[in-house]
Each structure stands twice: as structure tokens, then as C-alpha cells.
N, C-alpha and C positions, 0 to 999 in steps of 0.2 A: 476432640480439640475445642477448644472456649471458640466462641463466635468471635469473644475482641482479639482476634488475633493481629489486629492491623491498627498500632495505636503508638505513640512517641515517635521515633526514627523510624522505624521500619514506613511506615504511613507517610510519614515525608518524603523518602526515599521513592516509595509507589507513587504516589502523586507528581513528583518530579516529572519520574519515567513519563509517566502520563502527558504531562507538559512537551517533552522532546518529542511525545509521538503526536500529540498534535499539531506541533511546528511542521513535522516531516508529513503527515496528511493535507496539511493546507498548503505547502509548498509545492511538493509533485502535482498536486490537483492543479495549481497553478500553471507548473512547468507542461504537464500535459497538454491544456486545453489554451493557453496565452501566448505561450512560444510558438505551437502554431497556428494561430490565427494572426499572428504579427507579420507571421512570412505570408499570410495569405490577405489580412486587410490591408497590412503597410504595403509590405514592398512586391505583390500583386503577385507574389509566386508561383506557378503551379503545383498542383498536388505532388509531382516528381519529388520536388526540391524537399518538402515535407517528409515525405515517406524516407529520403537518404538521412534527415538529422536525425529522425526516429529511431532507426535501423543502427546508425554508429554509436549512438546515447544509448542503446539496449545492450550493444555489445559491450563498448567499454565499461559499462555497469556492471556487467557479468563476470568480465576479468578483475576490476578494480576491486571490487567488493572482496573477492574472495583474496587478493592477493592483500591488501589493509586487517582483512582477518589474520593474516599469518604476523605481519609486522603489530597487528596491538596483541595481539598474545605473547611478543616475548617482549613488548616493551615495558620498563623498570623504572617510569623514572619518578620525581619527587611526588607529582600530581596524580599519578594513580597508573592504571595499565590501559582503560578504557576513553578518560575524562578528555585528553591534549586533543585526541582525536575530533570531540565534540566542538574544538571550537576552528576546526576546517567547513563546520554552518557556516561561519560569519564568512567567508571566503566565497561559498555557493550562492548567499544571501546577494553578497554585492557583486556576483555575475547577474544573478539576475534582473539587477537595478541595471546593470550597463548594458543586457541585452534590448533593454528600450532605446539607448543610444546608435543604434545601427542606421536609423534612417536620416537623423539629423548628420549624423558624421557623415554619412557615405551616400544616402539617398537610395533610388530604386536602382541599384547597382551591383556586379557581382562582389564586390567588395563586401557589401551589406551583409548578401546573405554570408561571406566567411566570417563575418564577426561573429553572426551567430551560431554559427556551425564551432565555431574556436571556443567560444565562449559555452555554447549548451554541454557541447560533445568532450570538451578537454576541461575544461576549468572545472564546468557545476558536474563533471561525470567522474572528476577524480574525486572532489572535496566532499559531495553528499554523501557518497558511496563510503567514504572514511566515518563519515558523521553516524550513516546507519548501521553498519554494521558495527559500530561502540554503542549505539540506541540501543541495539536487538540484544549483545551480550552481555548489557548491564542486567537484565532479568535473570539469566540464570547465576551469574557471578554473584547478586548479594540479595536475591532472596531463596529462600531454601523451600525445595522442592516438596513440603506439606502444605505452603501457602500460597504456590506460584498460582495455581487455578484462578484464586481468589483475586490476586496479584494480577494478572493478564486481564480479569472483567474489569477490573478499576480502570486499568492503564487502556486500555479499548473502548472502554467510555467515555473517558477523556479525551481520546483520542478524534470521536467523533464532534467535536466541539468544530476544531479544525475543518471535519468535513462537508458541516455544516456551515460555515462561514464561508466553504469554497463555491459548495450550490447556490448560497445567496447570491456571492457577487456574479456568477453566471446567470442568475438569475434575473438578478437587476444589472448588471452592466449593462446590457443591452437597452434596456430603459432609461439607465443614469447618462451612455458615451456613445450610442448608437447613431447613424447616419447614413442617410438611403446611399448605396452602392452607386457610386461614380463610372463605375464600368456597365452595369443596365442601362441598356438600350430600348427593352422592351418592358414589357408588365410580364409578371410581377417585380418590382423594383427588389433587392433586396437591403439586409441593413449590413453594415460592418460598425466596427471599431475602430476608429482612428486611431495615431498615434497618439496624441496628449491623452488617451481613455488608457492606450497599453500602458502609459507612461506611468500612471496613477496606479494600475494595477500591480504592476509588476513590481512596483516601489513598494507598495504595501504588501505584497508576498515576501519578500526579499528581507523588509527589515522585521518582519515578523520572526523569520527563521534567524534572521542574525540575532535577536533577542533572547527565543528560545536557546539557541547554542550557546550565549554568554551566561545566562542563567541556569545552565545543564552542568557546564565546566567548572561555575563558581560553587553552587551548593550541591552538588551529586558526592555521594559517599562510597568508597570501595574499599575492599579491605586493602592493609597494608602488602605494597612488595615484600616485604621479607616473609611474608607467610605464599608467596607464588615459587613453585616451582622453577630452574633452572632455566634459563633462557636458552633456544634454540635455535640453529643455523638457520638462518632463510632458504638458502639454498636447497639444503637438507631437507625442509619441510615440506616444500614443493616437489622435491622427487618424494617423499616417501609416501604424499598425498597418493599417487599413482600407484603405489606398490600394491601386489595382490596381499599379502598378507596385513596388510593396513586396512585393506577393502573388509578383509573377513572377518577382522575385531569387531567392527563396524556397519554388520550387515542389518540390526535392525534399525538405525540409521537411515539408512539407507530404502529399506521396506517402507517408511514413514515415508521418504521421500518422492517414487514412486506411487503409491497411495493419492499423496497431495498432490502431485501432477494431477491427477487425473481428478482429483476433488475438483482444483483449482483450474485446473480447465473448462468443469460447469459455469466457474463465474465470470470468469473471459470471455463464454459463448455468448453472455447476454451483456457483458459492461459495456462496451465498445459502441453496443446500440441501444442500451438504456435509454438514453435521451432523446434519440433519434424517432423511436417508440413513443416516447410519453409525450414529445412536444406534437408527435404526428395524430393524437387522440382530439388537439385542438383544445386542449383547455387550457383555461387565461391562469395569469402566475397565480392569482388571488387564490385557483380553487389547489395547482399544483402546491401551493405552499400549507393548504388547510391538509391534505394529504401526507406533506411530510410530516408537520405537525402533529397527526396521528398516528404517523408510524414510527417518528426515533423514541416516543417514551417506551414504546414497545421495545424496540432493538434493546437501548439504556437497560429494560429489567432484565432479557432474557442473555442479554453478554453478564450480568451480574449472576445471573442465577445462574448460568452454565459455566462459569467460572467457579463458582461454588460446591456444586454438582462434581466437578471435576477433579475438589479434592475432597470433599467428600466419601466418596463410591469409586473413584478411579478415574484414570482419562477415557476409559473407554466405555463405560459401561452403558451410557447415553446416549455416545454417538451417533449407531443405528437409528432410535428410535426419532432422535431430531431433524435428522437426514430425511427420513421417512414424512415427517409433518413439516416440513418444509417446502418437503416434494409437491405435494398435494397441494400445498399454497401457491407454488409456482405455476403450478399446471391449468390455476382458474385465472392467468391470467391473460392467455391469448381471448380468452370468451371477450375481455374487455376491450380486447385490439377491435375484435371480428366485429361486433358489437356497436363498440365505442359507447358500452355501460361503463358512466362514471363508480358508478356502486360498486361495480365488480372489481375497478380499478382500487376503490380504496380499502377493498376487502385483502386481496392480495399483496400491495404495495409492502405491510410490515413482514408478510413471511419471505419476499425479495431480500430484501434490507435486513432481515435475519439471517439468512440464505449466505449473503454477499458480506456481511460486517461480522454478527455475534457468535455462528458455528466457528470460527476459526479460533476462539478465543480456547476452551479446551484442547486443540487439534495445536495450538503453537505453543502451551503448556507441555502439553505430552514433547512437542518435539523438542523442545528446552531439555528436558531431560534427558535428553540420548543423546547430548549432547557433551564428547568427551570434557571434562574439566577444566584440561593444558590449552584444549583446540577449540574451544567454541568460538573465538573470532575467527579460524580459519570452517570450520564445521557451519559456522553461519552464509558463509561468504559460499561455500558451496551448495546448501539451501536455496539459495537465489536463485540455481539452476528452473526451480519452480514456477519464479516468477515470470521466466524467462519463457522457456517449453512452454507452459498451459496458454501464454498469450497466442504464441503460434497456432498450437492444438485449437482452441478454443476460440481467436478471433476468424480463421478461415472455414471453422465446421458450423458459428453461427452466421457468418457469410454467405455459405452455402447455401444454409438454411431458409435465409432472410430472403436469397432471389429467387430461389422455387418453389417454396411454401409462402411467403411472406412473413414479416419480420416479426409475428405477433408469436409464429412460433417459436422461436427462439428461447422459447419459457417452456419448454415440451424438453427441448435440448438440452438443458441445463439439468436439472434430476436424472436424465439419464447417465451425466457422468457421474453424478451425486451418487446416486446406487451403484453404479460401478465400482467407485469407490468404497465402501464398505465391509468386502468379504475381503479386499488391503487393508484397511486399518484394521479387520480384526485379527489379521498375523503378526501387528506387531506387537512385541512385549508389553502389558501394561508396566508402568512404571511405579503404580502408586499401592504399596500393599495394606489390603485390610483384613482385620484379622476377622 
């Protein structure tokens, strides 16, 4: 296959993609870490309150998602089958901008917190959930599965831009909107966020994805309806989803799925307390950001290379072996907890962030492809089971972890589901044949 394989449309097309995926990396980053902290600096909430919006925004994502997969698969209309979807962003965007309005409207009241429970859990949990799962099935719907590899490390690279913009402002918010805690009484003081800091923040998350979604919807390209297959009952597709003989067309599907639970469960063991970890090493933003800065050019090549790799030689042929050197990177990173060796921290840090960002770039390749043709909005939408399960799996096995061994371990935890996983991916079918 020529190198230039990715040049006029097709490359416009990829970059797009790229673009919607770093709207949806810089938004969630948002939504995760701003929504609450706004029930915790604003409106003075308890952790309770937190853990209920979390818990109903997980669930309704889990249904919504897959049930938006079924309706944009048999949608026909002028604009494409994937694109109308993309611009329910700009709806999630400007919930976001109003979940800053709770305190002004309502104050520290239970009112408040429904606005934002109505607003996180129903609004941004229907309208995102439409947005991504048309994200995720624009990849396999209009690029063909000899260039998706290559295709997934572009749009995962770009992807990380978003990600990047999201550590900053966590980064520096607290420097830019920070203000000793009103509620200490004693030392240490701590800092919060105020509301005009959420206000700012969550405006500029909000109309960034509204952006992205206007500009997904206006230039994204799909082939024509009349070359899609027959549109099917909703009804129908939802019972047939359940039927056994649908399960067993289906089974290595399904083998991937399982597989990635258990992948993706390693990186749930340690995300949750990623931070928690690296702000507890004590080092000032200046040295944490000379540390990123040495390790996203690393991630940037090896999602490109492993992308490359992937269609190259196959989806699988690699995966073992990166899983493996990965592991090994992981594993020197308690020494820097125990320690609190800067060195060792910046030694490690790029095989995390390889770990956690660029192995999945071949591994969502592969699963694109076993992804039936008619059903990949609804095939997606069920995928999500992954995101769902490993958090559970993985946020209370590195919990565990974190209060009997301490939390340094947590990097020991993680390659073990990593190698778990391995002798699963290697039952599932490759998809990419070479001669």
C-alpha cells in the first residue's frame, strides 16, 4: 500500500473526525472534573450528592448511547445517516454554559443542586451520547478498513490536543480562580473555585463543543442514503439485539468486548487517582508541565506508529508485544511514589500516557471492524458496556489497592489486567489479511 495513502478528501475527512474527537476529550474532561467541583466549591455539597449525579450520568449514557446507535442507523434523511446527530453538541455545549447558572438562579439550595442533576443527567446525558456515538461510527462508515489503523493514530492525535487543553486549565485554574476555602477553620486552609472561575470555565468548555459540533455537521462527508440499506423497525432491533442467534453471528464481537473490559479496566485502576498521585509527589506545576511536555511527543509518535503498525501487519500482531513494554513502564512507577524520585517519575510518565491514550488506537481499529455494517450505530452504543464495567472493575480494585498498599501501587495493578488481557485479544479474529 503507498504511504500517501491519506491525501484530498479522505484526509480532510480524517482530520475532521479528529477535530469532533477533540471537542468530546475537552468536554467530558470538563464535565468530569468542573461539574463536580461546582456542587462541591459552589453550592457546598457533600460527596453524597456528587457520587448520585455521577452514578445517573453513567447510567443514562449507557442506555442512551446504545439506543441513538439504533435510531442513526436507520436514519435517511437529506444530511446524511450519522451528521443531524452531531449537532445535539450544540445542545450539550449550552447545558453546560447553564450548569454555571445554578447558583445565581437558586443559590445553595436544593433547587440548585436539581438544576444540575436535570441539566447534567438529562439534557448533556441525552444530547452527548447522540453526538458520540455518530463521532465513533463516522470511522468505520467512510474509511475503509486497509487505512482505519492509520486513520485512528491521526484522529487520536488530535484528539489529544483537547486533552491537553483540559490538564492545563486544571492546571492553572487553580492559579488563574483559586480562593482560600471559606469553610476552614483550621490549617491547612484549603483552595476552591468560585463561581465566576466555574462560570468562565464551563463557558469555554461548552462553546468549544458547540463549535466543534457546528463544524462536524457542516463539513463531514458520508456516503449517500440511497446506497444504505433498508431502514429497520426500532422496535425490532432492540428485541433482536437480545436474541440468541444474533448473539452468535456476533461472537467475536463480542470476544473483543470482553477482552477490553478487562484491558480497560487496567486504565480505570490508575485514572481515577492519576492526580491524586502526582500532585501528592509535591512537585510545582512548572516541573509537572516539563514532564508532560516530555511525554505527549512520545504518546503523538507511538499512537501514529501503532496505528500504522496496525495496518500494516494486522491488528494484532503488536499488541502482545506493546502491552508487554508498557507493563514494564508502569511498573517503575511506584519506585517514584516510594521514593518521590523526580527521575523516575519522568522516566515512566510517557509509558502511562502510552498505556492510557495510544495502545487503544490499534485495539478501536480492530473493533471497528467487527463491527456489523447496518449496526454499527447500534454495535457501538453497545461497546460502551466497556466504559461502563472497567470503571466499576477498576475504580474499586485501584481503591482497594490505594488504602492497603498505598496508592503508588496502583501502577503494579494496572499491567496486571494489561496481561490479562492478552491471551482475549489473541482469540479474536484478526481482521486485516496479509498475504
Amino acid at each position: 500500500m503507498s504511504e500517501k495513502a491519506f491525501h484530498g478528501i479522505l484526509l480532510k475527512q480524517v482530520l475532521l473526525i479528529g477535530i469532533l474527537y477533540m471537542g468530546d476529550y475537552l468536554f467530558f474532561f470538563f464535565e468530569q472534573n468542573y461539574f463536580n467541583t461546582y456542587l462541591d466549591h459552589v453550592l457546598y455539597l457533600p460527596e453524597l450528592y456528587i457520587s448520585t449525579m455521577v452514578s445517573l450520568s453513567a447510567t443514562v449514557g449507557l442506555i442512551s448511547m446504545f439506543l441513538w446507535g439504533i435510531i442513526s442507523d436507520n436514519t435517511r434523511s437529506k444530511f446524511g445517516r450519522r451528521r443531524p446527530y452531531l449537532l445535539l453538541g450544540v445542545v450539550a455545549g449550552i447545558g453546560m454554559i447553564l450548569y454555571s447558572f445554578a447558583f445565581p438562579l437558586f443559590g445553595r439550595t436544593l433547587d440548585a443542586y436539581l438544576w444540575c442533576l436535570i441539566i447534567d443527567v438529562i439534557i448533556i446525558g441525552f444530547s452527548s451520547n447522540a453526538y458520540l456515538v455518530a463521532e465513533r461510527a463516522l470511522i468505520p462508515d467512510t474509511i475503509e478498513i486497509e487505512k482505519r489503523g492509520r486513520a485512528n493514530g491521526i484522529i487520536n492525535s488530535i484528539s489529544y490536543i483537547g486533552l491537553l487543553i483540559g490538564v492545563a486549565f486544571l492546571l492553572l485554574g487553580n492559579e488563574l480562580f483559586g480562593i482560600p476555602d471559606p469553610r476552614d477553620t483550621t490549617l491547612p486552609i484549603g483552595t476552591i473555585i468560585p463561581e465566576f472561575g466555574h462560570f468562565i470555565l464551563l463557558s469555554f468548555g461548552g462553546i468549544v463543543f458547540i463549535i466543534v459540533s457546528i463544524v462536524g455537521f457542516l463539513f463531514i462527508r458520508e456516503k449517500p442514503v440511497s446506497e444504505l440499506s433498508e431502514k429497520k423497525n426500532f422496535f425490532a432491533e432492540i428485541k433482536q439485539t437480545f436474541n440468541i442467534k444474533e448473539l452468535r453471528t456476533q461472537k467475536e464481537f463480542y470476544k473483543m468486548l470482553i477482552a477490553f473490559v478487562v484491558f480497560q479496566s487496567g486504565i480505570a485502576s490508575v485514572m481515577p487517582f492519576l492526580f491524586i498521585f502526582i500532585f501528592g509527589l509535591g512537585m510545582s506545576t512548572i516541573t509537572l508541565l516539563i514532564g508532560i511536555a516530555i511525554a505527549f511527543p512520545i504518546v503523538f509518535i507511538a499512537t501514529l506508529y501503532l496505528g500504522k503498525l496496525a495496518d500494516k501487519a494486522g491488528r494484532k500482531k503488536y499488541v502482545p508485544l506493546a502491552i508487554i513494554i508498557v507493563s514494564i513502564g508502569f511498573m517503575i512507577m511506584p519506585f517514584a511514589g516510594v521514593f518521590g524520585n523526580i527521575m523516575l517519575f519522568m522516566i515512566s510518565l510517557p509509558f502511562v500516557l502510552v498505556g492510557v491514550l495510544a495502545l487503544v488506537t490499534p485495539l478501536n481499529a480492530w473493533t471497528q471492524d467487527l463491527l456489523p455494517a447496518d449496526k454499527r450505530g447500534k454495535f457501538t452504543g453497545i461497546f460502551n458496556v466497556v466504559n461502563t464495567v472497567s470503571q466499576i472493575i477498576g475504580s474499586f480494585a485501584g481503591g482497594i489497592i490505594s488504602m492497603i498498599f498505598g496508592i503508588s501501587w496502583i501502577f503494579v495493578l494496572g499491567p496486571i489486567f494489561f496481561l490479562i488481557s492478552i491471551p482475549l485479544f489473541m482469540r479474536v479474529v484478526e481482521t486485516v489479511k496479509k498475504d
